[in-house]
C-alpha positions in Angstrom: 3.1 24.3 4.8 4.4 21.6 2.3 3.0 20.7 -0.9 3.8 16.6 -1.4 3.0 14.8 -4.6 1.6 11.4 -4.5 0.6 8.5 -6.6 0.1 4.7 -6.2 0.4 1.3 -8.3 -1.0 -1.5 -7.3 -4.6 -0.1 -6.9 -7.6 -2.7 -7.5 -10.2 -0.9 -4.8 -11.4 -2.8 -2.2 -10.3 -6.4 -3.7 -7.4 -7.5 -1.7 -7.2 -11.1 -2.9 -7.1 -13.0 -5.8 -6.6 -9.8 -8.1 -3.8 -8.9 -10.8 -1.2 -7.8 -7.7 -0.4 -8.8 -4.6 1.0 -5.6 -3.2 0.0 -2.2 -3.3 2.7 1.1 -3.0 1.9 4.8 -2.4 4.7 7.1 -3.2 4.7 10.9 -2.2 7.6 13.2 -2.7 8.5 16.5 -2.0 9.7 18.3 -4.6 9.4 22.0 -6.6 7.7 21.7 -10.1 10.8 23.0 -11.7 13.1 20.2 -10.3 10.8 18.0 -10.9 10.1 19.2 -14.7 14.0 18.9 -15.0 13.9 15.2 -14.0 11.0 14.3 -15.9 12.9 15.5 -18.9 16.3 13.5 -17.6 14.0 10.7 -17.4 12.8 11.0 -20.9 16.5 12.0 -22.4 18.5 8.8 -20.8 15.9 6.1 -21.6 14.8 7.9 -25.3 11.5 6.3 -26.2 9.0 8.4 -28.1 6.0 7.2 -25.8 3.9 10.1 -24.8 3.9 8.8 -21.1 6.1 7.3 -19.3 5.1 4.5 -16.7 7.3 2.8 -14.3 7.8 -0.1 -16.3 10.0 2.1 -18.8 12.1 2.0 -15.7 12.0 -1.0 -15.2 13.3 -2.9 -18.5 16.7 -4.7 -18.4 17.8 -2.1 -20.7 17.6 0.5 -18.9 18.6 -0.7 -15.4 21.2 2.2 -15.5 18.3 4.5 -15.5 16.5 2.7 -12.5 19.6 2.8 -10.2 20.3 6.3 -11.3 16.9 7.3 -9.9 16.9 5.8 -6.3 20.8 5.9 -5.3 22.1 7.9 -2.6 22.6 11.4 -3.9 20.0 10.6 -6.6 17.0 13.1 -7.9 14.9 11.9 -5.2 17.2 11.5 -2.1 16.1 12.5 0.9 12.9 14.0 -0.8 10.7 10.7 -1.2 8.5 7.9 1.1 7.0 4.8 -0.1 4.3 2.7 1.8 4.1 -0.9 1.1 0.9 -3.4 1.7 0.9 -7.2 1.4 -2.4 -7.1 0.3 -3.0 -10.5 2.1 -1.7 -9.2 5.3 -4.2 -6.5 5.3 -6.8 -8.4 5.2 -5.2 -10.9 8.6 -4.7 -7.7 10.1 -8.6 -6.4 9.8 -9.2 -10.8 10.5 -6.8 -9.9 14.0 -8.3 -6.3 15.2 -12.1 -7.7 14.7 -10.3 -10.2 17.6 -8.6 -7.6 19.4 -5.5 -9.4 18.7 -2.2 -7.7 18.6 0.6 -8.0 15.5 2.2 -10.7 17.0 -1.3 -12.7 16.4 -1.9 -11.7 13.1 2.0 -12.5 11.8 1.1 -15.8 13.6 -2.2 -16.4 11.2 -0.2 -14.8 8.1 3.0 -17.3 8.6 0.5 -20.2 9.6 -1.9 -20.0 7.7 -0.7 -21.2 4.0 1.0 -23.8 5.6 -1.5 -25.3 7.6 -4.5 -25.1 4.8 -2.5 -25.1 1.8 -2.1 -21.9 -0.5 -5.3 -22.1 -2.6 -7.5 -23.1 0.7 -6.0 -20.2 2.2 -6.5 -17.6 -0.6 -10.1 -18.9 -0.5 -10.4 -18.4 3.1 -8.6 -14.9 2.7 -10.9 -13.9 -0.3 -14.4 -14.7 2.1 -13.2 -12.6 4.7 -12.2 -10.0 2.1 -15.9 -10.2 -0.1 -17.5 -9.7 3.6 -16.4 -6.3 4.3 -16.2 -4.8 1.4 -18.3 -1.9 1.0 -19.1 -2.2 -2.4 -20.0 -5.9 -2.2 -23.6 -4.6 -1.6 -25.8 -8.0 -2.3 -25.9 -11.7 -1.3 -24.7 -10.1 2.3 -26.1 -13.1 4.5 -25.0 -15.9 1.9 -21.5 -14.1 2.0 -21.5 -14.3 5.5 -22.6 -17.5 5.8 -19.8 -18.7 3.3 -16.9 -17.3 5.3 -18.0 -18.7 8.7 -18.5 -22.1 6.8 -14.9 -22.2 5.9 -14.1 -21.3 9.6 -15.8 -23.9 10.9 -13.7 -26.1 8.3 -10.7 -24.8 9.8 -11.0 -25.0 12.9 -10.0 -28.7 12.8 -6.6 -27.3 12.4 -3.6 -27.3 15.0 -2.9 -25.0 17.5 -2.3 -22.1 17.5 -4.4 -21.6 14.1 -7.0 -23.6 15.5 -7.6 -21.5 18.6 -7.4 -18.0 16.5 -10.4 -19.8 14.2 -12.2 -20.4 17.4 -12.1 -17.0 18.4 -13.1 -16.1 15.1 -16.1 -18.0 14.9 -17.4 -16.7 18.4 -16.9 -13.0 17.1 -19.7 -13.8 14.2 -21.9 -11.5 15.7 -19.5 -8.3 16.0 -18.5 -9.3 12.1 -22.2 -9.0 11.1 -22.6 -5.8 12.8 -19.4 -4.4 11.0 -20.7 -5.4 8.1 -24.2 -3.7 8.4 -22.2 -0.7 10.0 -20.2 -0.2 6.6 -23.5 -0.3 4.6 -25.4 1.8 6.8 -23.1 4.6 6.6 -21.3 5.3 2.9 -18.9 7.8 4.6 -17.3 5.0 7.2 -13.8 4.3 5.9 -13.6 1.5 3.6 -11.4 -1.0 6.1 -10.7 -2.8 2.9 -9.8 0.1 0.6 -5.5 0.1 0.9 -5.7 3.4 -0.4 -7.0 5.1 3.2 -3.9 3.7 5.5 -1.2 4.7 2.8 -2.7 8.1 2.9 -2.9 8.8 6.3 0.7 7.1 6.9 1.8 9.7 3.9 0.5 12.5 5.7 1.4 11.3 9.1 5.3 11.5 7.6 5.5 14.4 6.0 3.7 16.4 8.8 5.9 14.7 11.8 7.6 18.3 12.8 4.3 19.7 12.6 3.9 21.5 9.6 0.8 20.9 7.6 0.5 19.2 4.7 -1.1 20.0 1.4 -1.5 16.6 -1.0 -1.3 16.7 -4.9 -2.7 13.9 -5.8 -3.0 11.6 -9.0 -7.2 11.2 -9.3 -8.8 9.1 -6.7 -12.3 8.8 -7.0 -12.9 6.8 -3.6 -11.2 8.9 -1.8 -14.0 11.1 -1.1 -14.2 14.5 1.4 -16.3 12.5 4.4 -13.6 9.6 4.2 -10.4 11.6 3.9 -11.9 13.8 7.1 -12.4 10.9 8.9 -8.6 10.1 8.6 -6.7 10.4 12.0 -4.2 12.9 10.8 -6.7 14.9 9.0 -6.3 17.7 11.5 -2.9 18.1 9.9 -3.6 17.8 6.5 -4.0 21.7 4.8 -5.5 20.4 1.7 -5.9 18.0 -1.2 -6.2 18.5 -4.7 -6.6 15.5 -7.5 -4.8 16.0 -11.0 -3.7 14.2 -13.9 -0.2 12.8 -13.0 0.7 13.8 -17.1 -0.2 17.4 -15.9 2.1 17.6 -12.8 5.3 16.3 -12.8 5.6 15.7 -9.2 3.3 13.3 -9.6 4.6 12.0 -12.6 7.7 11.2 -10.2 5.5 9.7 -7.6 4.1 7.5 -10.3 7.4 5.9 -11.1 8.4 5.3 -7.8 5.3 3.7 -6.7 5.4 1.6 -9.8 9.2 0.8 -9.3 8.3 0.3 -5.5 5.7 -2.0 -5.9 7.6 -4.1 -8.8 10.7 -4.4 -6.2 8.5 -5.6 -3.1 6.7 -8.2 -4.8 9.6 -9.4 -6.3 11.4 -9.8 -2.9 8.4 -11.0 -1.0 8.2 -13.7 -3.4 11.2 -15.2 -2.5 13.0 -14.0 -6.4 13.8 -10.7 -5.1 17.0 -8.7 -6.7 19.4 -7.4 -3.4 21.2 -4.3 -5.7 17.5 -3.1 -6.1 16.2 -3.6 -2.5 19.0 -1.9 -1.0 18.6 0.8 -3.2 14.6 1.1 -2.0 15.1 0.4 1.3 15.9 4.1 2.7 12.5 5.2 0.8 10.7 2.7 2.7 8.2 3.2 5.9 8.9 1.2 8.7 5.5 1.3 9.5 4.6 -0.3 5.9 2.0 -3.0 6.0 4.4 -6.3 6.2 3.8 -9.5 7.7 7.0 -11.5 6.0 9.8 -11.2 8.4 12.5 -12.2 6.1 11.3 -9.7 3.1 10.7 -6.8 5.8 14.3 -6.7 7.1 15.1 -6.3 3.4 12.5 -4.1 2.8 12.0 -1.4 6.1 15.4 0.6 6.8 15.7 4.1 8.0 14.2 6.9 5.9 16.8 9.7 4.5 14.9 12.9 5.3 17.7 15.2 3.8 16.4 17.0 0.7 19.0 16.2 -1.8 16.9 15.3 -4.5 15.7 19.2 -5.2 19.2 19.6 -6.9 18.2 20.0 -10.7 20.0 18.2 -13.5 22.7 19.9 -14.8 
């Protein structure tokens, strides 16, 4: 059995659009608790501020850039030993838009790339945030006039070209199996929250780490959505041996995990903003899963490149 650490940044619950981040990044690594006490304490000797914690954007400061690329280059404390799943947030929500449609990747990059430019960013967002207040499970009251809102802006958009236009008008016929989604999530408070990025991340996590076969025990930093009747609903929960919340201060796996998701998530919403930095990307891009959550093209190349499986980073400082 392994015992992988994991943490996110990026986390705002079920609100996808519109919030204070526009991607979200889980980071799990395998490491033992003495190599990874050894690089907390590297960490905290090379960069030298007296704050109790340290976040990822200690890391991240101009000043201590040495520090950042000292951490994720080849041969590097976590080499070999770490994965990172990104999610546009805004593609997550075309891609539960697209599988509602039993449409297929190619559709929803087709509505992710489209989209802004056909509506215009802010008529987009708004369209993106409906969708997003519909199925969210928490989004308990006002269901009908939510509902009624989002098909209101479909019917707006459907005036646009092809092939936009023709995805809207398969959107608007599949009203009814949206509304019965929607009850479905708040009918049952163990269904998987399809909004919650937390629950894919997860499952992708476990899903890598348990690929020979071993099982897979989870340390996690606290997650109070994820709850026992969601997390055994997770398709890879056969292979998952256990999981166990802590404080990340109390576990220094996870206090690794932390930066990394931190670092992660700063790097990718740099690049898929178009004012990305190329030394930092390349040094990500072997921590990266392929199967990350991406609809850009251009910032996916960058972004996806093969994983390094080989262990290096258990080495301990010397």
């Amino acid at each position: 059995m392994r015992e992988v650490a994991c943490d996110e940044s990026g986390s705002e619950g079920e609100k996808l659009i519109g919030g204070e981040t526009d991607v979200f990044a889980h980071a799990s690594v395998l490491l033992d608790a003495e190599a990874a006490t050894a690089w907390v304490r590297e960490v905290r000797r090379r960069i030298g501020s007296p704050a109790s914690e340290y976040k990822a954007n200690h890391l991240l400061r101009r000043k201590h850039r040495a520090v950042l690329e000292w951490l994720l280059e080849p041969s590097g404390p976590i080499d070999g030993s770490a994965h990172v799943h990104l999610i546009d947030k805004a593609f997550l929500v075309v891609e539960r838009i697209v599988e509602l449609l039993d449409g297929d990747r190619e559709m929803a990059v087709t509505l992710y790339r489209d989209g802004p430019l056909v509506f215009g960013r802010e008529r987009w967002a708004a369209f993106l945030d409906s969708f997003n207040t519909v199925l969210r499970v928490k989004n308990r009251r006002g269901v009908p006039t939510t509902v009624d809102s989002f098909f209101g802006a479909v019917d707006e958009l459907r005036a646009a070209p092809s092939p936009v236009r023709q995805i809207m008008e398969r959107l608007r016929r599949a009203r009814p199996r949206v509304e019965a989604f929607r009850a479905l999530l708040l009918d049952d408070p163990a269904t998987t929250p399809p909004m919650d990025p937390m629950i894919p991340a997860l499952a992708r996590a476990i899903d890598y780490w348990s690929a020979d076969g071993t099982p897979v025990s989870l340390v996690h930093d606290e997650q109070p959505g994820l709850s026992p009747e969601r997390i055994m609903r997770l398709p890879a929960a056969g292979r998952l041996a256990g999981l166990r919340f802590v404080d990340s201060r109390d576990d220094p796996r996870v206090q690794i995990a932390d930066y990394l998701a931190g670092i992660a998530r700063k790097i990718a919403s740099d690049e898929l903003d178009n004012r990305g930095d190329a030394e930092l990307v390349a040094l990500l891009r072997p921590y990266v899963d392929p199967l990350s959550t991406w609809g850009d093209d251009r910032s996916r190349a960058l972004l996806a490149g093969p994983l390094r499986r080989a262990g290096a980073g258990r080495a301990r400082p010397r």
